[in-house]
Steps between C-alpha positions, in 0.01 A plus 500: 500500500425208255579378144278350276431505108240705298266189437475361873478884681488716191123678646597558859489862622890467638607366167780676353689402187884460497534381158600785147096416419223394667250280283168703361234602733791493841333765707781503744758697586848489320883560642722416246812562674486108566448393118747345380680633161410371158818439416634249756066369569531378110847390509345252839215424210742396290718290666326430871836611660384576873836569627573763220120667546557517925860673408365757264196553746715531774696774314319668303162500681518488905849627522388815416224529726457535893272222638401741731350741287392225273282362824316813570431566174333188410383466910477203692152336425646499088456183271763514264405381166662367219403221176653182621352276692509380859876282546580663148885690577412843435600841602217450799745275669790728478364799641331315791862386559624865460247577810600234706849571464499853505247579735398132650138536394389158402260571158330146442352331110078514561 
């Protein structure tokens, strides 16, 4: 499993969005269990707060899910994709974390 953003691997055939919306003409698949909520992604919009966004994540997003089931679902050859850009904090970061930690698969940035 990778992570990437829609303009570097946006057309690949193991593409799958993880964002609340894909930009037009994203022919991929979509699993928004892993988007992040409006309300806390404009709140990090607002005020850049990374420590407040990983929190709320944390919480309200992967808490609430088994990386497990999570794994097989989106299957191991999966390029997670969201807007930012590569060594932009994003949500990309935190779930590869959530992997390694929870099931010590190591999901690298392409």
């Amino acid at each position: 499993m990778n992570t990437s953003s829609f303009s570097k691997s946006g057309k690949r055939p193991e593409a799958i969005s993880i964002a609340a919306k894909a930009p037009p003409g994203f022919k991929g698949k979509h699993y928004r269990k892993l988007a992040p909520l409006y309300s806390f992604f404009m709140q990090y919009k607002i005020d850049g707060n990374q420590k407040n966004y990983t929190e709320k994540y944390q919480t309200e997003i992967l808490d609430k899910l088994d990386p497990a089931q999570v794994y097989k679902e989106l299957g191991e050859n999966a390029i997670l994709l969201c807007w930012e850009g590569p060594k932009k904090f994003c949500h990309r970061q935190l779930i590869a974390k959530w992997f390694k930690e929870k099931l010590g698969i190591e999901v690298t940035e392409i």
